[in-house]
N, CA and C of each residue as an Amber inpcrd file, in Angstrom:
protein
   699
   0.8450000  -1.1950000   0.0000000   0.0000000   0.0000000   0.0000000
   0.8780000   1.2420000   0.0000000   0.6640000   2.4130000  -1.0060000
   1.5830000   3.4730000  -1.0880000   0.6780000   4.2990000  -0.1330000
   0.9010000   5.3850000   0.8020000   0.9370000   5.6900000   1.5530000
   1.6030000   7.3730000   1.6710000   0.9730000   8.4870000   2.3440000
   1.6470000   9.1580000   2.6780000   1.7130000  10.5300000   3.9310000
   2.2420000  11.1430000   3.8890000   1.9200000  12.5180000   5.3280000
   1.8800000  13.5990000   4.3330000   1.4240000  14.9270000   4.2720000
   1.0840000  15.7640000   3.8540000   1.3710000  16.7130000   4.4750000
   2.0840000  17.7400000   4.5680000   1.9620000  18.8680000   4.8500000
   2.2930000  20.4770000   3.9010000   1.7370000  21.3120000   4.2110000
   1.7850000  22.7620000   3.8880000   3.3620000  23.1600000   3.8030000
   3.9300000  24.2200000   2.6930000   4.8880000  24.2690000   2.8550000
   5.1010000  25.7190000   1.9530000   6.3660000  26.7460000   2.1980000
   6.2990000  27.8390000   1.1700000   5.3690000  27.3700000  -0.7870000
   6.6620000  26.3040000  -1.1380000   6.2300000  25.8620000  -2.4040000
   5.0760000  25.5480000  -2.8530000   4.2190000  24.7920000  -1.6050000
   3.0100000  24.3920000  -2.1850000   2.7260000  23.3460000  -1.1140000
   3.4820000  22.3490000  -1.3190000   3.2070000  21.0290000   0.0180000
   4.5530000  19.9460000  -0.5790000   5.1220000  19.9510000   0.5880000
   5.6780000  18.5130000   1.1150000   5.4770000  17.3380000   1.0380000
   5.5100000  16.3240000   0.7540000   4.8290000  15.7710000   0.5410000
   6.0560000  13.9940000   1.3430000   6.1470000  13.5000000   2.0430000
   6.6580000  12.1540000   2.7200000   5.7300000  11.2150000   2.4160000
   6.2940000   9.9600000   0.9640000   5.2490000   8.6280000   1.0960000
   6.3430000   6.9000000   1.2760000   5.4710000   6.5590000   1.2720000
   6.1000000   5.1260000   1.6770000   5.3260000   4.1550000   0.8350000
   5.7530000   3.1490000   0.0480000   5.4590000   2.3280000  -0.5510000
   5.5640000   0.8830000  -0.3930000   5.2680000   0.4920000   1.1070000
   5.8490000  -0.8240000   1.3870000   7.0900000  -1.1280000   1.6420000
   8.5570000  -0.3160000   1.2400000   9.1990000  -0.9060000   1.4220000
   9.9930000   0.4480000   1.9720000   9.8070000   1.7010000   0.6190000
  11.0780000   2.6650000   1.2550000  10.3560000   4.0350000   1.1230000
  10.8840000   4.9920000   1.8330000  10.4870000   6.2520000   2.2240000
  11.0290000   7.0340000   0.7920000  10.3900000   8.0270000   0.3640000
  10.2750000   9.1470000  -0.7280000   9.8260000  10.1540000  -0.0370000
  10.3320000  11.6580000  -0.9000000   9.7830000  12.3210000  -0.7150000
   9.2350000  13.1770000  -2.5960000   8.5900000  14.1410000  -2.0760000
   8.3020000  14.9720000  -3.3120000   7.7360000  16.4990000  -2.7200000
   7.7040000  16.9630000  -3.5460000   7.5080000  18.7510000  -3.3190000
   6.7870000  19.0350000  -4.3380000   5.7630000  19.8050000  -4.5530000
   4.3440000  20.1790000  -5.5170000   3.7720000  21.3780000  -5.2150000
   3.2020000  21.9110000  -6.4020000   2.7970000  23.0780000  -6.0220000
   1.0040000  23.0830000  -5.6470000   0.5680000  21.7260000  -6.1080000
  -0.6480000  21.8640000  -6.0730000  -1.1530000  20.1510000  -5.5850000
  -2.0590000  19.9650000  -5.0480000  -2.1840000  18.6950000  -4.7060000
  -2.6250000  17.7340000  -5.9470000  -3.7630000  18.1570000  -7.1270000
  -3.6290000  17.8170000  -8.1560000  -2.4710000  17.3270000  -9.0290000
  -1.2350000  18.3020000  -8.8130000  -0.1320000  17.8890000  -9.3090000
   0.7430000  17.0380000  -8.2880000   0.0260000  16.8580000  -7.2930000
   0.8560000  15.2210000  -6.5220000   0.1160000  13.8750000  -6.8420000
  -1.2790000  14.3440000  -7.2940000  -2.0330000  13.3720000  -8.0450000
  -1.4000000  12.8620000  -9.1610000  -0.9220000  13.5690000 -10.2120000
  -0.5030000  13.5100000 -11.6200000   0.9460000  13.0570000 -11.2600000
   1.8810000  13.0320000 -10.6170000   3.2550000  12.6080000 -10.1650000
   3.2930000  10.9110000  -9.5940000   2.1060000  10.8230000  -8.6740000
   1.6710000   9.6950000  -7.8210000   0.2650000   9.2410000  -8.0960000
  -0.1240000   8.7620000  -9.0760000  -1.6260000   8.4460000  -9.1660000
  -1.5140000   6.7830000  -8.3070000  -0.4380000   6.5070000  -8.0100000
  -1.0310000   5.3750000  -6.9710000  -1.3140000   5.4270000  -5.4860000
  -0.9710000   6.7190000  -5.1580000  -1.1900000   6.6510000  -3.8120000
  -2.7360000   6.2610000  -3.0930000  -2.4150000   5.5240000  -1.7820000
  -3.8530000   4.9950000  -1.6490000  -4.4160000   5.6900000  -0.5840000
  -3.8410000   6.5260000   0.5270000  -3.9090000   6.7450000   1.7310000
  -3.4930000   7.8190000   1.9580000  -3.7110000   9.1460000   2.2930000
  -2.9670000  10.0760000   2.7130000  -3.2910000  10.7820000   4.1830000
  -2.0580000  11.0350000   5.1260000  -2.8880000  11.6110000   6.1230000
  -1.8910000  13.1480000   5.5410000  -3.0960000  14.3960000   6.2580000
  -2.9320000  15.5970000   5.5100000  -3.0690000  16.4180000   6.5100000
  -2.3070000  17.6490000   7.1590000  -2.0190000  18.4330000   7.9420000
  -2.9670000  20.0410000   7.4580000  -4.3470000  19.6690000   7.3900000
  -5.4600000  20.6620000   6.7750000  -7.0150000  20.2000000   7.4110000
  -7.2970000  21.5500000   7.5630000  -9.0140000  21.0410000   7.8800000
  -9.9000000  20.4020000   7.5060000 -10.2830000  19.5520000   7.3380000
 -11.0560000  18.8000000   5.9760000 -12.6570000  18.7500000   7.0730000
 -13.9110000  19.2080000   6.1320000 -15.3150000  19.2040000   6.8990000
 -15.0800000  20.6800000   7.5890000 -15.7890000  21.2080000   7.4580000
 -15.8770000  23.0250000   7.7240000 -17.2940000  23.3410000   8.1370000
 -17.3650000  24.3620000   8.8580000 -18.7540000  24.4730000   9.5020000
 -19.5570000  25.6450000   8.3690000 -21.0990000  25.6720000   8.4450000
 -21.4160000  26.3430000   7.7160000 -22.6250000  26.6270000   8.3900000
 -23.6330000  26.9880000   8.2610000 -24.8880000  28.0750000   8.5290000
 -25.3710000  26.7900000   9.1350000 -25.5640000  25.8640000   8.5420000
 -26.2620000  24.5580000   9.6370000 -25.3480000  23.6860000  10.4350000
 -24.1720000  24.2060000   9.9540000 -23.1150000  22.7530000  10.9160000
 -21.7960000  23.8570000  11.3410000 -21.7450000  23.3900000  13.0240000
 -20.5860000  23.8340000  13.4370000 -19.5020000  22.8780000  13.6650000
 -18.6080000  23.1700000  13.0300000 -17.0120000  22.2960000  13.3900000
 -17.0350000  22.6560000  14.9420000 -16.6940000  21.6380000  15.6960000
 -16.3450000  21.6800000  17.1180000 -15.0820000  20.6430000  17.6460000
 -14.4260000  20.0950000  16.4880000 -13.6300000  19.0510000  16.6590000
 -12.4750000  19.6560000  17.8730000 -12.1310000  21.4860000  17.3530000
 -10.6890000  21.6070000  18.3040000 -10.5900000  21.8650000  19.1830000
 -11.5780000  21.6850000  19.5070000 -11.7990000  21.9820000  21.1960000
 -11.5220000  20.4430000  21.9880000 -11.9020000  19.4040000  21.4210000
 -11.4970000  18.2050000  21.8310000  -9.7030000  17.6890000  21.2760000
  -9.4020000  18.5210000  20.1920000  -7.6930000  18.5800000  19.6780000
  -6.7460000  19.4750000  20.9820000  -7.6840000  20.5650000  21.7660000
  -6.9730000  21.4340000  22.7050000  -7.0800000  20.4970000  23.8470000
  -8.4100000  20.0050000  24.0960000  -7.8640000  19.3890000  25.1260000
  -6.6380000  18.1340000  25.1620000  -6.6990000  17.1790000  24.2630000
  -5.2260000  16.3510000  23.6700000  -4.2570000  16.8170000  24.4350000
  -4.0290000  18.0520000  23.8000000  -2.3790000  18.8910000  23.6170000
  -2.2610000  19.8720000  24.9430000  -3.1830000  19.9270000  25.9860000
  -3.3530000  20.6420000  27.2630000  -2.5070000  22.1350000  27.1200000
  -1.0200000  21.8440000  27.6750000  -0.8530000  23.5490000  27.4090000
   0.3580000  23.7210000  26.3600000   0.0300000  22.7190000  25.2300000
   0.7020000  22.8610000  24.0730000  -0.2910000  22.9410000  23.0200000
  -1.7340000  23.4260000  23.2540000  -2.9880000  23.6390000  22.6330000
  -2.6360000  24.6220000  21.8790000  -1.6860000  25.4190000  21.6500000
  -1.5750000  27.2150000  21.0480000  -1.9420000  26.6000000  19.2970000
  -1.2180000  25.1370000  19.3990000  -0.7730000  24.9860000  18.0430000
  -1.7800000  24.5340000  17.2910000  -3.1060000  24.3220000  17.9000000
  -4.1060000  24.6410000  17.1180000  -5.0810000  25.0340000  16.9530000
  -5.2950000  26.1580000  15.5020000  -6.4540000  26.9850000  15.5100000
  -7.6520000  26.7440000  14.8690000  -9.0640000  27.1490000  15.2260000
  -9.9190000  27.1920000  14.3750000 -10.4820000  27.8740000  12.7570000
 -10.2780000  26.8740000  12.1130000 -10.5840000  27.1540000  10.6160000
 -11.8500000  28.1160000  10.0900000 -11.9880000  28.9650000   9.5340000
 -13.1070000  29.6320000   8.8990000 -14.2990000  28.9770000   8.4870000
 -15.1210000  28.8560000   8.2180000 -16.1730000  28.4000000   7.8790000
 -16.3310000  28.4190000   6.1990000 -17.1050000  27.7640000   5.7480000
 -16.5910000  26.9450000   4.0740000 -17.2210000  28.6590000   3.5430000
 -17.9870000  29.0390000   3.8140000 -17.7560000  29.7260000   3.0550000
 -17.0570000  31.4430000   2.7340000 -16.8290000  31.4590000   4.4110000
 -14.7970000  32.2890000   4.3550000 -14.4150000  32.1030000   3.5680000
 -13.9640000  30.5140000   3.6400000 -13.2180000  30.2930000   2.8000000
 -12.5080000  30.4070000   1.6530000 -13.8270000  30.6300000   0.9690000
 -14.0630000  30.9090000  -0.2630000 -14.1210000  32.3480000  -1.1190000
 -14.1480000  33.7490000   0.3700000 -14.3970000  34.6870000   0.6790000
 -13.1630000  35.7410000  -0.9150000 -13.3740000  36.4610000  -1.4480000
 -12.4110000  37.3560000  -1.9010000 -11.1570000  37.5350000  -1.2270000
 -11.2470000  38.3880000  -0.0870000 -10.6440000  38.8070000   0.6730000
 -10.3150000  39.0120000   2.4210000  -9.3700000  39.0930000   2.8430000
  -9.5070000  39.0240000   4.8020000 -11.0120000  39.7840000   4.9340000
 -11.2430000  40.8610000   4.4220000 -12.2990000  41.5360000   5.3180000
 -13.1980000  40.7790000   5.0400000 -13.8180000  40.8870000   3.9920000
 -15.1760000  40.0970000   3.4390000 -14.8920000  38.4110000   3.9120000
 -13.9100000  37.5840000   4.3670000 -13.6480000  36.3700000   4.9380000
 -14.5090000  36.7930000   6.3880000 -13.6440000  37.7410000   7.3020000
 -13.7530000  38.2180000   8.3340000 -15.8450000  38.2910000   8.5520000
 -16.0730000  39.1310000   7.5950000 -17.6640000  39.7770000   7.6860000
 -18.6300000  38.4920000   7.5830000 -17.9180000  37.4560000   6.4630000
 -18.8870000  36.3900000   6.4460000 -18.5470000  35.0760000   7.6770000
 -17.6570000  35.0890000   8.4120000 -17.3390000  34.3270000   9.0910000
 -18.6390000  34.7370000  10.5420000 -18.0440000  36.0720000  10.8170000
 -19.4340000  37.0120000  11.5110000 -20.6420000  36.6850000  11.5780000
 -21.1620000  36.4880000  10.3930000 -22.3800000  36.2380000   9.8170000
 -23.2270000  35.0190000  10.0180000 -22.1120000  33.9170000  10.2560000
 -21.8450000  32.2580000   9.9850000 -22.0080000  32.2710000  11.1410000
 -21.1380000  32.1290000  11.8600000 -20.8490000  31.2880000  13.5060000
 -20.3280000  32.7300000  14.2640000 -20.5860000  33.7670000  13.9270000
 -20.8350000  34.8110000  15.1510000 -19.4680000  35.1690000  15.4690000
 -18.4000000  35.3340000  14.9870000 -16.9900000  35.1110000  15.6330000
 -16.4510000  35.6260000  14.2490000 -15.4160000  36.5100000  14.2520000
 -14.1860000  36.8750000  13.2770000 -13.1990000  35.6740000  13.3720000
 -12.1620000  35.9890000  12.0770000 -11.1470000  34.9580000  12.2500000
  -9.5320000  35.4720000  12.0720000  -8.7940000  34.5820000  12.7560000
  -7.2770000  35.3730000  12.7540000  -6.9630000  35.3190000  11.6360000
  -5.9040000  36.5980000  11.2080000  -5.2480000  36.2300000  10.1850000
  -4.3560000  35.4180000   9.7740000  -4.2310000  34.3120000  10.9770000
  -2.9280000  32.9520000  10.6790000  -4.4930000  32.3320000  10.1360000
  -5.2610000  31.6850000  10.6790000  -6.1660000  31.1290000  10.0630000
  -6.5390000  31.5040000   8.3670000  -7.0450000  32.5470000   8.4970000
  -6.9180000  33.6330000   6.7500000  -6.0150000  32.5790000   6.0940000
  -4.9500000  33.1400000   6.4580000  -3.4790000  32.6710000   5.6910000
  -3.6610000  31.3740000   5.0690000  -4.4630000  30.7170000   5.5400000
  -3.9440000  29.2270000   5.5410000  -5.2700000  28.8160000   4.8560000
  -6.2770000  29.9650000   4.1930000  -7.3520000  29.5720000   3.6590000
  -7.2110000  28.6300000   2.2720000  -6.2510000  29.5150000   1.6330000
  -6.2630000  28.9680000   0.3030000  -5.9820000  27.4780000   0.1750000
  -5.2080000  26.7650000   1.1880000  -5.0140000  25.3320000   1.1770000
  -6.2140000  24.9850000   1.7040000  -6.9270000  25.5210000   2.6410000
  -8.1040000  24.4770000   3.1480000  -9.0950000  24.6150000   1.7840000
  -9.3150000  25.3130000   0.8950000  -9.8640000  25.6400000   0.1620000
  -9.3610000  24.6210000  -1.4090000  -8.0560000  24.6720000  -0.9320000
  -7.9180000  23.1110000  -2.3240000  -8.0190000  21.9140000  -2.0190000
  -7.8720000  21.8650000  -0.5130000  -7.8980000  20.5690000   0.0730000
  -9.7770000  20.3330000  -0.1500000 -10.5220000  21.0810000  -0.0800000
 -12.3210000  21.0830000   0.0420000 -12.3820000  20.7130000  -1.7520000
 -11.6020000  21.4160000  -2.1490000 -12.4760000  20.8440000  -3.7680000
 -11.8130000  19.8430000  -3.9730000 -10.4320000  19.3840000  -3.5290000
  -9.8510000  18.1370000  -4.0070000 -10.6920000  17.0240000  -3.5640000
 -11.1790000  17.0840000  -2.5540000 -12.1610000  16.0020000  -1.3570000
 -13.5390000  15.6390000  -2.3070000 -13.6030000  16.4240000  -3.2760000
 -14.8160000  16.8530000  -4.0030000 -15.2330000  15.6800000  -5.5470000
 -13.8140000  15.6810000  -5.6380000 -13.3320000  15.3120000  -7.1980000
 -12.6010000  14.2900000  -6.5210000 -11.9180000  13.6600000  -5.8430000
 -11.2440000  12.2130000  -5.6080000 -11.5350000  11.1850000  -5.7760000
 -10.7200000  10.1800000  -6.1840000 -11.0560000   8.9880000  -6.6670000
 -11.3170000   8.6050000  -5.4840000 -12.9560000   7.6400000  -5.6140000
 -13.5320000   6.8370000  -4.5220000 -12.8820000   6.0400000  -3.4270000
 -11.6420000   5.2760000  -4.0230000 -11.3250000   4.2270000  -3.6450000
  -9.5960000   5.1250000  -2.4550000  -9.2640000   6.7010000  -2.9120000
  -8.1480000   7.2820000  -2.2240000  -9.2880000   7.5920000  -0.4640000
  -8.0900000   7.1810000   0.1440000  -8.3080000   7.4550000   1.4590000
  -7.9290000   8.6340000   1.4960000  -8.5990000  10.1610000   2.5530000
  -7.8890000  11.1510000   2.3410000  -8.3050000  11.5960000   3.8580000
  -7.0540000  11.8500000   4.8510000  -8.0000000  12.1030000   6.6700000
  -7.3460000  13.0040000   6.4930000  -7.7720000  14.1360000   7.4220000
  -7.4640000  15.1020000   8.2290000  -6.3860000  14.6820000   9.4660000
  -5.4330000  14.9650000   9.6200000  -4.2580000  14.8520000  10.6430000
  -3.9290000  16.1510000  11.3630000  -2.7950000  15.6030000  12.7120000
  -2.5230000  17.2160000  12.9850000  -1.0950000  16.2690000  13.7170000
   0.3490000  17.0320000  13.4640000   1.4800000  17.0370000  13.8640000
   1.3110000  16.2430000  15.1040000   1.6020000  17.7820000  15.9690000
   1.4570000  16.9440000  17.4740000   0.3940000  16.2770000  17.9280000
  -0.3810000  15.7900000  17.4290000  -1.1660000  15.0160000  17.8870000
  -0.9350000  13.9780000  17.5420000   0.0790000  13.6530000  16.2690000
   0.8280000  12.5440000  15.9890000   2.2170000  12.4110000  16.9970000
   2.7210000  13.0620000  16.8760000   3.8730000  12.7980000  18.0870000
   3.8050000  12.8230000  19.8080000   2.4890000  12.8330000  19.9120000
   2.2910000  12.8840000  21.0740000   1.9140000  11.3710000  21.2120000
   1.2880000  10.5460000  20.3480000   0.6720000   8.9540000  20.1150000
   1.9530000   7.9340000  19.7700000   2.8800000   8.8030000  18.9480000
   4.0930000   7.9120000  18.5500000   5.0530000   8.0490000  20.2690000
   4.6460000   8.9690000  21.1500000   5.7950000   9.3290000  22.4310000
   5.0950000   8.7610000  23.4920000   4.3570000   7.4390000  23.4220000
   3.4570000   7.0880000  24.4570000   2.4960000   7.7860000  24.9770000
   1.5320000   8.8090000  24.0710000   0.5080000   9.0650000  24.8470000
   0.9380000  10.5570000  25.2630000   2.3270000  10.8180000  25.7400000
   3.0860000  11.5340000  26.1860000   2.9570000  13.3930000  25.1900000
   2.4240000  14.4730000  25.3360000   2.9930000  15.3630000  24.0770000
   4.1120000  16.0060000  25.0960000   4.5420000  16.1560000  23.7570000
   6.1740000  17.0440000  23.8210000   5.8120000  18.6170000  24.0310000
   6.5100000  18.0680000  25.0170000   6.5090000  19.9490000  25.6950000
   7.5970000  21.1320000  24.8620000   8.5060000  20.9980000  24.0400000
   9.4220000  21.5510000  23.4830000   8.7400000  22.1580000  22.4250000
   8.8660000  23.8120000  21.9080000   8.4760000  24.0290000  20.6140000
   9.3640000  23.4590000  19.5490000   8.3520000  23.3650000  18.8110000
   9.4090000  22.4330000  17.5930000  10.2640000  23.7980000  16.6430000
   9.8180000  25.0300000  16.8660000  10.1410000  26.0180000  15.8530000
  11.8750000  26.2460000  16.7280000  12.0860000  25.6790000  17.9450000
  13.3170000  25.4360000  18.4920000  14.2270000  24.5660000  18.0360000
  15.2730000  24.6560000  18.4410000  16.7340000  23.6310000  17.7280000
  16.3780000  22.1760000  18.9620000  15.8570000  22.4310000  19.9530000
  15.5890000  22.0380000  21.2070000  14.0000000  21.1380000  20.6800000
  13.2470000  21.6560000  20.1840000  12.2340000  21.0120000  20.1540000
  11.5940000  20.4040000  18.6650000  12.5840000  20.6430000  17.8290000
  13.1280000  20.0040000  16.6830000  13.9040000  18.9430000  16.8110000
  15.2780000  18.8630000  17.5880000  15.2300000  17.6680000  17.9060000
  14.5160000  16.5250000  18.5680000  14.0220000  16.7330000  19.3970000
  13.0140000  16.3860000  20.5680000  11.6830000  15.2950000  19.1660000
  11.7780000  15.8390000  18.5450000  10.5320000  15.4070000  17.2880000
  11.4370000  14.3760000  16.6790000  12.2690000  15.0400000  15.8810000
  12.9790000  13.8620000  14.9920000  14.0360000  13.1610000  15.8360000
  14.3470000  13.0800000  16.5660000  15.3650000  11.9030000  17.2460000
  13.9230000  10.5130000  17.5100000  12.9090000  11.2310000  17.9100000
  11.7100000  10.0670000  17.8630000  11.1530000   9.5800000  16.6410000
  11.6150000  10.4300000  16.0180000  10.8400000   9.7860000  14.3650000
  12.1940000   8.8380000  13.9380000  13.3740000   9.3430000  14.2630000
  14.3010000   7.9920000  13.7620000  15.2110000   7.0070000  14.7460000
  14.6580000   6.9370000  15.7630000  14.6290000   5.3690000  16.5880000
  13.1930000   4.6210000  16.1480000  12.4370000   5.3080000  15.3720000
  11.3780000   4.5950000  14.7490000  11.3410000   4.0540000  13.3910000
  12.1610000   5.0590000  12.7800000  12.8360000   4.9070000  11.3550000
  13.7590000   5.7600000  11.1450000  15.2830000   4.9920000  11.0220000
  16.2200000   5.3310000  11.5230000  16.7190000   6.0340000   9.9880000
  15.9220000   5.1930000   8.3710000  16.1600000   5.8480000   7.3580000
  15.4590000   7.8600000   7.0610000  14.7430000   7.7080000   7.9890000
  14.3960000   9.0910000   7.7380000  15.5040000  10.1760000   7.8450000
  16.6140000  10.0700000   8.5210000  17.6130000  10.7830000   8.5350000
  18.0960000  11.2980000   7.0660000  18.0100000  10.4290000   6.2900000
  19.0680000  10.2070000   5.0040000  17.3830000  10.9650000   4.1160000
  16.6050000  10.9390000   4.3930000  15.6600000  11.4350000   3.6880000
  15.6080000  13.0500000   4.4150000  15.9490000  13.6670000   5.3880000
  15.6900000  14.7280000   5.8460000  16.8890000  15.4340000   4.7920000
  17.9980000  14.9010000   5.0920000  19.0680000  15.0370000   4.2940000
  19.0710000  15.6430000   2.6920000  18.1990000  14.5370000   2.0540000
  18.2580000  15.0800000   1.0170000  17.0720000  15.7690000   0.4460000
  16.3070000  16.0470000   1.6130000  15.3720000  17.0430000   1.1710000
  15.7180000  18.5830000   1.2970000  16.8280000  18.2210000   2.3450000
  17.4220000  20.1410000   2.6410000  18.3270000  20.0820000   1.3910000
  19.1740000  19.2720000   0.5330000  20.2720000  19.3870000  -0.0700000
  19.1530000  19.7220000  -1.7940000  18.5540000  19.4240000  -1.6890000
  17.2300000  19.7070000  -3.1510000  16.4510000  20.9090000  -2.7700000
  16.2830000  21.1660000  -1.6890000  14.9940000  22.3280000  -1.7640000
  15.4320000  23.4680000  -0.5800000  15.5650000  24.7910000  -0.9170000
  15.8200000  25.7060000   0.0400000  14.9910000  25.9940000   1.1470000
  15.3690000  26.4910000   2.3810000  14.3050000  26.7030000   3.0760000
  13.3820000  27.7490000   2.8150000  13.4720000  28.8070000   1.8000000
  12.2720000  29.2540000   1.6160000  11.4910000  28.5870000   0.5100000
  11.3540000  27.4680000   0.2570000  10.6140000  26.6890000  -0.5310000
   9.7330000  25.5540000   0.5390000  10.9470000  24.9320000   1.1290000
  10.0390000  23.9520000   2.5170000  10.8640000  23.6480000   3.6220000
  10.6890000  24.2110000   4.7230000  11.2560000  24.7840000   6.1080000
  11.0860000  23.0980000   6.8730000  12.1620000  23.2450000   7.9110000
  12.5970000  22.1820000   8.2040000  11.1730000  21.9210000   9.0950000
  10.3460000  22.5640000  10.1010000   9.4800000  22.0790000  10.4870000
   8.4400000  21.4860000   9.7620000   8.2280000  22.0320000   8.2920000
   7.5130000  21.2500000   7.3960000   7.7790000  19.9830000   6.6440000
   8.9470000  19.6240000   7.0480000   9.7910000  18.2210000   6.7720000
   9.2630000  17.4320000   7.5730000   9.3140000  17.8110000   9.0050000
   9.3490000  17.2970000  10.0290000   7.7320000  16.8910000  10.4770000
   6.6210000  17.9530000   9.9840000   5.2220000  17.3960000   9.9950000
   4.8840000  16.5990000   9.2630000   5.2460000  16.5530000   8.0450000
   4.8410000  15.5520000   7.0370000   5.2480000  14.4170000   7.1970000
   6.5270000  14.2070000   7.7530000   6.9840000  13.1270000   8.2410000
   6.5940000  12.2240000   9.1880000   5.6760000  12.9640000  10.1620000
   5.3640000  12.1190000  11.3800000   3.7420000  11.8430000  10.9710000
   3.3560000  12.4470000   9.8610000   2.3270000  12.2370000   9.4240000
   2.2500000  10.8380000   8.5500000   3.5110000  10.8730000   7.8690000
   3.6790000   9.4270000   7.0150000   4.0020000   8.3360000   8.0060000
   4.3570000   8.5800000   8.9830000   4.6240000   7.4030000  10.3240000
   3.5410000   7.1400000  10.4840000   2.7700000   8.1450000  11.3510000
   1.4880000   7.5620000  11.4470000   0.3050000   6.6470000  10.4410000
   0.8080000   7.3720000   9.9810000  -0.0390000   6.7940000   8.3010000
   0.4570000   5.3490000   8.2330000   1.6770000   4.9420000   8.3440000
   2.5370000   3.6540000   7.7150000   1.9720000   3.0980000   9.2110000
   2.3150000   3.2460000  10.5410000   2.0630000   2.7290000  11.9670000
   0.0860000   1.9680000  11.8040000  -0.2550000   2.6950000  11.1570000
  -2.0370000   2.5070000  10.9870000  -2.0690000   1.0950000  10.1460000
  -1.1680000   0.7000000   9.4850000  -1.3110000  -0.5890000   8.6770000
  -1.4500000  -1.3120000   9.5880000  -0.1650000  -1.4980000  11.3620000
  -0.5940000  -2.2720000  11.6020000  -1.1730000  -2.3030000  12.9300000
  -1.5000000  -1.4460000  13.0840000  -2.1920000  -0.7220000  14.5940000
  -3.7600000  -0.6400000  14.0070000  -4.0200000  -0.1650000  13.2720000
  -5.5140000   0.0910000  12.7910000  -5.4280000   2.1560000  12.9070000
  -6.6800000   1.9410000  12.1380000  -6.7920000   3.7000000  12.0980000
  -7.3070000   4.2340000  13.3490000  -6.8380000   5.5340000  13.5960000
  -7.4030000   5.5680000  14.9680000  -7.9880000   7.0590000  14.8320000
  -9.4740000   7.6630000  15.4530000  -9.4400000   9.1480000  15.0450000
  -9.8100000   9.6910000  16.4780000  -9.9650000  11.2480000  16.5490000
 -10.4390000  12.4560000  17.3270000 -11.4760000  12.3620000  16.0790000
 -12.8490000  12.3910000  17.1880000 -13.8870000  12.9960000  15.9320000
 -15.0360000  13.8330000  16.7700000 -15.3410000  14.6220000  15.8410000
 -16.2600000  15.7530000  15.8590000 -17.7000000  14.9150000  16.8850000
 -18.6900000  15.4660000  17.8260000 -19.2600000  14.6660000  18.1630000
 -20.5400000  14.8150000  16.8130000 -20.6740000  15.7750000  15.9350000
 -21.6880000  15.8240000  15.1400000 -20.1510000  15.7050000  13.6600000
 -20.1570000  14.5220000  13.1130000 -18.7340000  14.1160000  12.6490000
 -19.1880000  14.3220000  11.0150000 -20.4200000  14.8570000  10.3850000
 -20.1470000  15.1570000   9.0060000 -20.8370000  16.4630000   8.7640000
 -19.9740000  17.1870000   7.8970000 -20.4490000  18.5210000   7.5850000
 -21.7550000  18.1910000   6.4540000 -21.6930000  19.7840000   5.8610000
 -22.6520000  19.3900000   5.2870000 -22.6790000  19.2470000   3.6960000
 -21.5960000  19.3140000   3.2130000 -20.8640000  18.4890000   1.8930000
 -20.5090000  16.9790000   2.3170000 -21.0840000  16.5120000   3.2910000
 -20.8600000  14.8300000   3.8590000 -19.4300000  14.4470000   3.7200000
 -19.0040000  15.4850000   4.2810000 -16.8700000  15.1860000   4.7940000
 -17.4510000  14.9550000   6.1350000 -16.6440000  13.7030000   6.2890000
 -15.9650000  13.3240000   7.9180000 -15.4210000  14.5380000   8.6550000
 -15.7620000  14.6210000   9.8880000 -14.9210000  15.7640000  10.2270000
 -14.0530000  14.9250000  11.6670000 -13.3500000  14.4890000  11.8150000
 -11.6970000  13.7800000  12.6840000 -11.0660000  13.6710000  11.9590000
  -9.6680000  13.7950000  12.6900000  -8.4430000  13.6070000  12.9460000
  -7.3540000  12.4800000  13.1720000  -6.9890000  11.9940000  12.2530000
  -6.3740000  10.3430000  11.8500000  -4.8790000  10.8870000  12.8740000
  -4.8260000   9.4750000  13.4650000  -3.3240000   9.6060000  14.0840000
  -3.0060000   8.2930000  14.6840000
């Protein structure tokens, strides 16, 4: 089973898969075009909101993701509503978010619209048979560390290691793959913490073959485009 972790990155997305036997990576500007590179992939876990709240359905999943991560909760925020999303611009995002679920939205959230927004039409158009979950970093390394989350920021030299010294006593080849992903791609294209999410995302992903899938889910768990709304880890 090809397999992979997903994450956000300057270029476009990161992309860590595994094929049964050995670890790859790839870099894309568009998820379509990781489709067209990899049309075998079967499984992806993906570091994006997938299921969005709208005039009849509220996302409430991160409030059960904050509690997880107790007082390492900062690291995750609530997504705009689908049709923010979709919004022109911050203000008019901002006015219709208002409108929706009563609440403005940050501009790190904003920022990060345009991927939740390809990730929603990709979910739309996918082949039946591709698995596609919603994931989140530390909530993967907190399951791969016994249960345990890591108190270290990872945007640290300190809490960067702290992440990958656990991702390679687990897989000790990921080293040689971190390697040659810094020696191919600059960091303003894909930053070492975005190496490092996608990566623990493809662990988890590869760990689920033989553990089983495991989620955080929404207690009202499908929006109203009938997306799942949890969190694979």
């Amino acid at each position: 089973m090809k397999i992979a972790g997903i994450d956000s990155c300057p270029l476009g997305w990161i992309v860590i898969h595994h094929d049964a036997k050995d670890f790859g990576f790839e870099a894309v500007y568009s998820i379509d075009h990781l489709m067209e590179v990899h049309p075998d992939l079967q499984r992806l876990f993906i570091d994006i909101p997938i299921g969005l709240s709208s005039q009849n359905y509220t996302r409430r999943l991160e409030s059960k993701l904050r509690n997880e991560l107790g007082n390492r909760s900062s690291t995750i925020f609530t997504p705009a509503c689908r049709k923010a999303i979709y919004a022109a611009d911050y203000d008019e995002a901002r006015e219709i978010n208002k409108q929706v679920l009563g609440q403005s939205i940050s501009i790190q959230s904003y920022n990060i619209s345009k991927k939740i927004k390809e990730v929603d039409q990709f979910m739309m158009k996918k082949p039946g048979e591709m698995e596609v979950y919603e994931s989140h970093p530390e909530i993967c390394f907190k399951y791969l560390n016994g249960s345990e989350v890591i108190q270290t920021k990872k945007s640290t030299q300190e809490g960067f290691q702290d992440r990958f010294q656990l991702l390679k006593k687990i897989h000790p080849e990921l080293e040689d793959v971190y390697q040659n992903i810094t020696e191919t791609f600059s960091k303003s294209k894909v930053k070492p913490d975005d190496i490092l999410d996608a990566m623990v995302l493809c662990v988890a992903n590869l760990k689920s073959e033989a553990s089983g899938l495991k989620f955080l889910e929404d207690e009202s768990n499908v929006d109203e485009n009938g997306l799942f709304v949890k969190v694979a880890y």
